[in-house]
Every structure is written in structure tokens, then in C-alpha cells.
Phi, psi and omega in degrees: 000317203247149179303128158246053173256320167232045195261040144271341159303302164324329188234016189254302165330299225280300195289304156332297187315313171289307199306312176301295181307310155001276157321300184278327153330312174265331129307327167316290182295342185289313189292326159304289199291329176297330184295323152326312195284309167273006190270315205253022150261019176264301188312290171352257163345294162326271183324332196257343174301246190347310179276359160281330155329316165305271184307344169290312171286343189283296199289000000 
């Protein structure tokens, strides 16, 4: 794969290159899970409204 005239740039070029995909990966994936993460403490929230709203209305 790598040159061996230059594979310490080359494999230096390489590794930046992952850490960075990476990086934006796993932000990527974070950023996925807080929005998941916040739809369903938004539902949450909804639903326990409403059933106070129920029982309030019942009593």
C-alpha cells in the first residue's frame, strides 16, 4: 500500500485523515443519538402531561 520512499508522511497523511473521520463519525453518531435521545424525553414529557391532564380531569 504505502510508498517506501515516503511512508512516514504517508502514513502520517493516513492517520490524520482516520482520527478526523473518526472524529466526525462519532460526532455524527452523537449527534444522532442526542436528537433520539431528545424525541423520546420530549414523548415522555408529552405522555405523563396528558395523563395528568386526565386524572385531573376524572377527579
Amino acid at each position: 500500500m504505502y510508498h517506501m520512499s515516503n511512508a512516514e508522511t504517508t502514513s502520517d497523511y493516513d492517520w490524520a485523515t482516520g482520527m478526523r473521520f473518526a472524529a466526525f463519525f462519532l460526532a455524527s453518531l452523537v449527534l444522532v443519538y442526542d436528537v433520539l435521545i431528545g424525541i423520546l424525553l420530549l414523548a415522555l414529557v408529552l405522555i405523563l402531561i396528558s395523563a395528568v391532564e386526565r386524572r385531573s380531569d376524572q377527579s
